[in-house]
Backbone as CSV, one residue per row, in Angstrom:
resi,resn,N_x,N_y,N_z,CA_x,CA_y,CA_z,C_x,C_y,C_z
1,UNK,-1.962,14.535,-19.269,-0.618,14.232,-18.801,-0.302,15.126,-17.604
2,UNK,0.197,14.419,-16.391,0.244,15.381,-15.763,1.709,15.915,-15.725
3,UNK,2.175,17.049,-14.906,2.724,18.091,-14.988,3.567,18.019,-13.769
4,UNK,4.833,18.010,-13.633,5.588,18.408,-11.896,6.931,19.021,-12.415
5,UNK,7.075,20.276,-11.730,8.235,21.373,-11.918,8.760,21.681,-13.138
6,UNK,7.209,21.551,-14.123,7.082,21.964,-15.284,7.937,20.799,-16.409
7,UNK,7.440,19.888,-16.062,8.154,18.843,-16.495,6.780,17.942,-17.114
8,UNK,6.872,17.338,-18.368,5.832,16.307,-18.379,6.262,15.296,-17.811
9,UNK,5.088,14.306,-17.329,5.424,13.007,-16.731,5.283,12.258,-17.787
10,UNK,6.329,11.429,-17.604,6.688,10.034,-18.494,5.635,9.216,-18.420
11,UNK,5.416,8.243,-19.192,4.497,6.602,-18.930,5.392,6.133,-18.705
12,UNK,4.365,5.295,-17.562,5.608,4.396,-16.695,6.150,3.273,-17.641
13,UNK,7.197,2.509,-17.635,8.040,1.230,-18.642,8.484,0.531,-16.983
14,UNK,7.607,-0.450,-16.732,8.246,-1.409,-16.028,9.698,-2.295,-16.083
15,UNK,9.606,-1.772,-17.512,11.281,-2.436,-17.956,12.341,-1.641,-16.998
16,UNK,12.048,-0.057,-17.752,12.907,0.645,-17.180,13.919,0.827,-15.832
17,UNK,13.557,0.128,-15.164,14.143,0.319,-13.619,13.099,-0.496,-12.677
18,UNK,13.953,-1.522,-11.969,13.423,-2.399,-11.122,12.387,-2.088,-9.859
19,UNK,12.544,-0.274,-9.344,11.985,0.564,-9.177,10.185,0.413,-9.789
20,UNK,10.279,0.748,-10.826,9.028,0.878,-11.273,8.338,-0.458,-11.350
21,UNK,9.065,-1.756,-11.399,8.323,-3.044,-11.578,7.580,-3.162,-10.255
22,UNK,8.512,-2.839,-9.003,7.825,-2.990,-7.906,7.004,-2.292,-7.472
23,UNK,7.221,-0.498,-7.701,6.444,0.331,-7.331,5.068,0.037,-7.866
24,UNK,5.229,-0.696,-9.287,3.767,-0.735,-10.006,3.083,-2.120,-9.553
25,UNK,3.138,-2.557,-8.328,2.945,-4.094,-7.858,3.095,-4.913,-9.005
26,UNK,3.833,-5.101,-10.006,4.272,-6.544,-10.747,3.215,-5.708,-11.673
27,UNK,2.989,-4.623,-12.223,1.958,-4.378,-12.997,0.266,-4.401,-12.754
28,UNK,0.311,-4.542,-11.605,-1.216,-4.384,-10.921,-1.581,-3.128,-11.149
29,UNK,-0.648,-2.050,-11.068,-1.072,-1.018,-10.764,-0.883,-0.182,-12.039
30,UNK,-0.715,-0.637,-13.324,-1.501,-0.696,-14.672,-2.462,-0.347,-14.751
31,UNK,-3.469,-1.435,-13.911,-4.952,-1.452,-13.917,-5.440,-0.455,-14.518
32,UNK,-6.604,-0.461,-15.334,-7.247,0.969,-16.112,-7.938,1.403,-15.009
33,UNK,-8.637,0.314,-14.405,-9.893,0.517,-13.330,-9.176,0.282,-12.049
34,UNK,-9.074,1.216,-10.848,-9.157,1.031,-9.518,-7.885,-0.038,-9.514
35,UNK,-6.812,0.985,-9.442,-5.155,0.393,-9.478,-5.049,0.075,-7.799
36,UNK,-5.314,0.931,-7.413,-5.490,0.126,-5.680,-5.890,-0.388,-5.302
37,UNK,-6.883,-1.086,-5.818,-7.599,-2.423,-5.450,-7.159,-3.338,-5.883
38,UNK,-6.432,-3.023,-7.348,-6.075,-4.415,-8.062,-4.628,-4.652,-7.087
39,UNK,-3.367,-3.553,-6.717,-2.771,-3.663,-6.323,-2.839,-4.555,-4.643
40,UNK,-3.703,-4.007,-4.108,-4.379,-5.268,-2.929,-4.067,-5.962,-3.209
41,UNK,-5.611,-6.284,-4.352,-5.450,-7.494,-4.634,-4.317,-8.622,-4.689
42,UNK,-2.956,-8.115,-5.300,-1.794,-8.684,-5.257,-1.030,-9.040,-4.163
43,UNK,-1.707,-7.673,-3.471,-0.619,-8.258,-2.045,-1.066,-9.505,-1.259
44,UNK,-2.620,-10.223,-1.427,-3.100,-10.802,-0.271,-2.382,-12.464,-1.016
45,UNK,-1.892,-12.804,-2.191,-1.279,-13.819,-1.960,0.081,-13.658,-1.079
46,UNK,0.410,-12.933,-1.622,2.051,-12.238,-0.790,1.640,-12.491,0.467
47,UNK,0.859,-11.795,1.174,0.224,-12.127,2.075,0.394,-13.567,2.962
48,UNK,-0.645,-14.166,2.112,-0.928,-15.658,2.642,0.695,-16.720,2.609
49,UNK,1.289,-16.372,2.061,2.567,-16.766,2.189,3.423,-16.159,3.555
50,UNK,3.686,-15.091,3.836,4.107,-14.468,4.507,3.757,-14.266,6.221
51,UNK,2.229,-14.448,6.046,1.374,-14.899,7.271,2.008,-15.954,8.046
52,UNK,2.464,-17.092,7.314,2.872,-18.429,7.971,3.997,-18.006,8.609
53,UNK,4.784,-16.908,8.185,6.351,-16.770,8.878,6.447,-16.605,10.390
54,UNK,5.108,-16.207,11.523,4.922,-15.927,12.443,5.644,-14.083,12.624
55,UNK,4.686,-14.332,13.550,4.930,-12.176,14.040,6.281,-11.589,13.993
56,UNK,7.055,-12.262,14.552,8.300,-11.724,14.455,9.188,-11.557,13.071
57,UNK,8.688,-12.912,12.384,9.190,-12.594,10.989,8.307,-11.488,10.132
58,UNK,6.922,-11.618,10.314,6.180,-10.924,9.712,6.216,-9.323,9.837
59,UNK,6.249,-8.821,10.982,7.030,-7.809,11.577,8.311,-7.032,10.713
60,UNK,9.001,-7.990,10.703,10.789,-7.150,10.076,10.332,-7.440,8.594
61,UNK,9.174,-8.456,7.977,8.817,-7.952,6.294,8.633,-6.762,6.521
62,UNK,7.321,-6.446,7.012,6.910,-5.349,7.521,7.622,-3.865,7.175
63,UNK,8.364,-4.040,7.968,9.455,-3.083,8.145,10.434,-3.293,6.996
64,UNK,10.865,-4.215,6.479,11.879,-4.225,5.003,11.115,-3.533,4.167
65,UNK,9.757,-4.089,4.019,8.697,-3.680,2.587,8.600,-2.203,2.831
66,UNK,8.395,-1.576,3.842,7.867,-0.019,4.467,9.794,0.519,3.996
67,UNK,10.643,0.314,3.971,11.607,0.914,3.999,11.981,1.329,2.757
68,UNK,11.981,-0.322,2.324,11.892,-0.459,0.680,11.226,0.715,-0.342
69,UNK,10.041,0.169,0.504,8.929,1.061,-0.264,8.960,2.636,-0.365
70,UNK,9.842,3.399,0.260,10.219,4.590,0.434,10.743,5.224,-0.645
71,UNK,11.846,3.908,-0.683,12.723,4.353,-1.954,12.158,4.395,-3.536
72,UNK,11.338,3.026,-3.393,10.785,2.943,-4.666,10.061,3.616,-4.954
73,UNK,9.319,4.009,-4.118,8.113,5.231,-4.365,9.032,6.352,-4.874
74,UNK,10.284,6.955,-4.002,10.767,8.145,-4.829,11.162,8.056,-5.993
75,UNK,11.666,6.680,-6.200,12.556,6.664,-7.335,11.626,6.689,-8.402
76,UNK,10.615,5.571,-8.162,9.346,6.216,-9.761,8.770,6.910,-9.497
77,UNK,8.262,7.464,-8.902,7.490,8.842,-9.131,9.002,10.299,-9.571
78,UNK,9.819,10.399,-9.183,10.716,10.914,-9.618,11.182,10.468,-11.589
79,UNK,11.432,9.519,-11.477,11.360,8.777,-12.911,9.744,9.215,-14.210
80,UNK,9.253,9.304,-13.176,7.968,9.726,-14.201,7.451,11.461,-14.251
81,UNK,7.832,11.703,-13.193,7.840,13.063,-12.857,6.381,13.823,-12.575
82,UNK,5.871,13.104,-11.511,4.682,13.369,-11.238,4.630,12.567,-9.581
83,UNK,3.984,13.943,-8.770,4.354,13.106,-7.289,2.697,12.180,-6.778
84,UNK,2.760,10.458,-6.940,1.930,9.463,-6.255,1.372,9.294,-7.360
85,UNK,1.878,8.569,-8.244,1.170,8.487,-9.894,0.442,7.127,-9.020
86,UNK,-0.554,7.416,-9.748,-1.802,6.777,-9.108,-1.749,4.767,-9.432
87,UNK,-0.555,4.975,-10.518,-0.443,3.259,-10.872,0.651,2.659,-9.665
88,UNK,1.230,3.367,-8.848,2.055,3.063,-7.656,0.808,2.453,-6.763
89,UNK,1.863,1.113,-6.645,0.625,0.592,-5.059,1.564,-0.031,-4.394
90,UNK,2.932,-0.206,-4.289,3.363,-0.730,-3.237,2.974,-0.083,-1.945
91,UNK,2.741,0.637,-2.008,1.778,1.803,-1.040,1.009,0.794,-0.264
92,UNK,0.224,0.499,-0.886,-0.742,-0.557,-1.163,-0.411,-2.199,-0.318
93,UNK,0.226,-2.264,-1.333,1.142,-3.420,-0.574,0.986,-3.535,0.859
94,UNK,1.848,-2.723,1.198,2.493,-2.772,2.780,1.652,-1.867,3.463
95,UNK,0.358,-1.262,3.331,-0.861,-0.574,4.212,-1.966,-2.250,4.258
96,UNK,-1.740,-2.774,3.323,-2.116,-4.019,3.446,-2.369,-5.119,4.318
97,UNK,-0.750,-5.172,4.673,0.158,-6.305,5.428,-0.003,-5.850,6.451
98,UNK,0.334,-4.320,6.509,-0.034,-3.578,8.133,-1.092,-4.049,8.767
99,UNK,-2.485,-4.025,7.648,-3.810,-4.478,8.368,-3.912,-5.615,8.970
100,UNK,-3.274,-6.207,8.092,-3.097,-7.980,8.485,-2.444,-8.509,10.064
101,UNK,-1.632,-7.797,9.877,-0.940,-8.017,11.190,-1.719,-8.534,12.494
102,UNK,-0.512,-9.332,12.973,-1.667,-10.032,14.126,-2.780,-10.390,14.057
103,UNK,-3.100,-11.000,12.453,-4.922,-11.577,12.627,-4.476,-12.853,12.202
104,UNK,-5.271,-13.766,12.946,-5.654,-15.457,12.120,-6.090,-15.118,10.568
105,UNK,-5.004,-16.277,10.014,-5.361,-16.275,8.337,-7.053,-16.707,8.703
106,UNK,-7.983,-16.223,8.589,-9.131,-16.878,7.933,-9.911,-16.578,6.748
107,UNK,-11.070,-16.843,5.864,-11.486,-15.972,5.191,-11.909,-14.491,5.647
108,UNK,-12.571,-14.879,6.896,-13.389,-13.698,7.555,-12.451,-12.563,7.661
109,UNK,-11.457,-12.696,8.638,-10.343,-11.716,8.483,-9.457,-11.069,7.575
110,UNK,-9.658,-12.346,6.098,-9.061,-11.609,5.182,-10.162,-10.772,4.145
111,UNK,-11.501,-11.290,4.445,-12.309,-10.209,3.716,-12.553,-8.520,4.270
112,UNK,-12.738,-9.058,5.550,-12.756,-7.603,6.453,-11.356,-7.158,6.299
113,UNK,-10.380,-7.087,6.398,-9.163,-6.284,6.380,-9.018,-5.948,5.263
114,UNK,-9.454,-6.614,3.815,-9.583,-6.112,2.509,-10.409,-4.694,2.377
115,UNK,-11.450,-5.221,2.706,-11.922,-4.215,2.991,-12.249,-2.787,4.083
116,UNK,-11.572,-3.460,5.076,-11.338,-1.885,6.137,-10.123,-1.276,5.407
117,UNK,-9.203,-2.207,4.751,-8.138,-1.018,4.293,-8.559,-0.218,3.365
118,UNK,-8.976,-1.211,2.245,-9.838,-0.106,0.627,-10.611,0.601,1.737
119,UNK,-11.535,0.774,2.742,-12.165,1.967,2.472,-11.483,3.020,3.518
120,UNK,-10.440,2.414,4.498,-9.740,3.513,4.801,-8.515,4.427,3.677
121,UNK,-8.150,3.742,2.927,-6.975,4.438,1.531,-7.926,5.046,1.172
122,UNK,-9.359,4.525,0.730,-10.120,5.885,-0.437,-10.765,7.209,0.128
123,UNK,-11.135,6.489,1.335,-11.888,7.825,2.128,-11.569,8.931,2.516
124,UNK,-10.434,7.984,3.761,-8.976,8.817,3.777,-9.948,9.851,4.613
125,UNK,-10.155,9.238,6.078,-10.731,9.963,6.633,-9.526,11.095,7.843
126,UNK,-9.896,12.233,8.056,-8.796,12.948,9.044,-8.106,11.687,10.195
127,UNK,-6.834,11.589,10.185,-5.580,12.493,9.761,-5.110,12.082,8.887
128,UNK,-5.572,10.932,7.803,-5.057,10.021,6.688,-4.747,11.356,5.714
129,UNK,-6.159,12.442,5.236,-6.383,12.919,4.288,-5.130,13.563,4.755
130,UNK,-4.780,14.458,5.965,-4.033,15.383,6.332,-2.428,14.951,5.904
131,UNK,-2.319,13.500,6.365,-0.698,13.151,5.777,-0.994,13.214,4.303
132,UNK,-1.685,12.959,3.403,-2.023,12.422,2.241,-1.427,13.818,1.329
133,UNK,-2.229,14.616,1.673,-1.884,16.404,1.595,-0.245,17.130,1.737
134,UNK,0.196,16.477,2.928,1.244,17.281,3.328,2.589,17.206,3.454
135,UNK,2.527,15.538,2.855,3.761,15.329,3.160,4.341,14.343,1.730
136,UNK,5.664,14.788,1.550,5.789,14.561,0.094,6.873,13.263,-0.288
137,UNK,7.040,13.166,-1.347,8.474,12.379,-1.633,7.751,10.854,-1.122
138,UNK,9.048,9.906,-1.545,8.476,8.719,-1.138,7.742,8.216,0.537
139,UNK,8.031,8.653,1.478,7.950,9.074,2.742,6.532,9.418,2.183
140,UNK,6.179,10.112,1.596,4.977,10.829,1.757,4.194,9.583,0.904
141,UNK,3.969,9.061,-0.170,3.758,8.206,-1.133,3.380,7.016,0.190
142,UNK,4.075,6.957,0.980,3.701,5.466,1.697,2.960,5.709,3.109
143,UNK,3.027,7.100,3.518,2.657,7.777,4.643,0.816,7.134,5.075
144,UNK,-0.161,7.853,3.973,-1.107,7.342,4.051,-1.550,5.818,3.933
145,UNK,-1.164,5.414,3.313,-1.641,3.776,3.279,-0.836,3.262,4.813
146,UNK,0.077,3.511,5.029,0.714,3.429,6.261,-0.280,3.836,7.161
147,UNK,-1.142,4.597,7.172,-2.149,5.047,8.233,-3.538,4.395,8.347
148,UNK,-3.775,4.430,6.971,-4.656,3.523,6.269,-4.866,1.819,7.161
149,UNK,-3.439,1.319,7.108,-3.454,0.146,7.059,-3.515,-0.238,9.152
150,UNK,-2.692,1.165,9.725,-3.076,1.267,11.096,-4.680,1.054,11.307
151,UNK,-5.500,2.204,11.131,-6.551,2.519,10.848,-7.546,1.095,11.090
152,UNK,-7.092,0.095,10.069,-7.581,-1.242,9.848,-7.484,-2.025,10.451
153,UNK,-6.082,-2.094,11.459,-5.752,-2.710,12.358,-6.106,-2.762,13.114
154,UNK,-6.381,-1.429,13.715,-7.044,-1.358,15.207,-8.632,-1.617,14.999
155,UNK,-9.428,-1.377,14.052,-10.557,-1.660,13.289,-10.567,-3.518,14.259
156,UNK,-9.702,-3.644,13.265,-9.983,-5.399,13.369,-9.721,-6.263,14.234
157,UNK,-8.954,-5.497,15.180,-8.500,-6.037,16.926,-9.335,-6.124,17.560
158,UNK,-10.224,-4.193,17.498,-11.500,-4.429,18.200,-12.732,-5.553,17.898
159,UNK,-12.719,-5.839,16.723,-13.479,-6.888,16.004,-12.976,-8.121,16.509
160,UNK,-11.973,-8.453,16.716,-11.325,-9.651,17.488,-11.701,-9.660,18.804
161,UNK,-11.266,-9.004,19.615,-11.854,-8.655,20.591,-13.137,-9.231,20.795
162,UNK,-14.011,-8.383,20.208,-15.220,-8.521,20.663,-15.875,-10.227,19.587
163,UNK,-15.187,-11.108,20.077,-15.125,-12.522,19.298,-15.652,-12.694,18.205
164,UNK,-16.075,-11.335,17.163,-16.873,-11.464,16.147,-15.793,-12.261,15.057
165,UNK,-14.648,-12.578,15.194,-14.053,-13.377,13.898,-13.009,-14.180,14.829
C-alpha cells in the first residue's frame, strides 16, 4: 500500500466521485497488467470518433481533455492519497490524442502512434523522465504523457513527411 504524508492510500471506488471514473479511463486503468496500455487502448475508439471532427475541433478536445485532465488527476490521486497511482490514465488519454493530431485516420498511423506513444510514456526518455520526476499535483500527473504524446507527434510528421504512411 502505498504511503503519501503519512497517510495510507485508499483503493480506488469508481463509484466514489466522477473524478475517479474518468481518471481511471472508464476502468481501463484497473487493468492488473499494463494499465497504460489498456488505458490507450480506450482512448483510440474515443479517438476514431473524434478524428472526424476536423483540426480545429479536434484541437479545443484537445485542450478541454488536457484541462480537464488536470483536475481529475488532482482530485483522485488526492482522494486516494498517493501522487500518479498508476491505475490513472487519462494521462493516457490525452498524450494519446496529442499523438494523433494532424495524422490521416489510417491503420498505419494508428498503429505507429500507438506505439511511438507506449514507448515514449514507458521509456520516458530525457526531458519526459525529468518532468515525470519534478513536477507534481495534477499538472504534474499529465505533464509527461503530455510530452510523451509531443514526442510522438513530431516522430510521426517526420514519418509523414518522408511519405512512409
Amino acid at each position: 500500500m502505498s504511503v503519501t504524508d503519512g497517510k495510507p492510500a485508499t483503493a480506488p471506488n469508481l463509484r466514489r466521485h466522477p473524478a475517479q471514473l474518468l481518471a481511471f479511463g472508464f476502468g481501463s486503468g484497473l487493468s492488473p497488467v499494463a494499465p497504460g496500455t489498456a488505458g490507450t487502448l480506450v482512448a483510440v475508439p474515443i479517438y476514431l470518433v473524434v478524428a472526424e471532427w476536423g483540426l480545429l475541433y479536434y484541437s479545443l478536445f484537445i485542450l478541454v481533455t488536457l484541462l480537464a485532465g488536470i483536475w481529475l488527476c488532482d482530485v483522485a490521486s488526492r482522494q486516494l492519497g498517493v501522487h500518479d497511482h498508476p491505475g490513472i490514465v487519462w494521462d493516457e488519454f490525452v498524450g494519446f490524442w496529442i499523438a494523433m493530431a494532424a495524422l490521416p485516420v489510417t491503420w498505419t498511423s494508428l498503429i505507429l502512434g500507438f506505439a511511438l506513444f507506449r514507448f515514449f510514456d514507458i521509456v520516458k526518455p530525457w526531458p519526459i523522465s525529468w518532468l515525470d520526476k519534478k513536477v507534481s499535483g495534477g499538472f504534474g500527473i499529465m505533464i509527461d504523457d503530455i510530452a510523451a504524446g509531443i514526442a510522438s507527434a513530431l516522430v510521426l510528421i517526420l514519418i509523414k513527411a518522408l511519405y512512409i504512411m
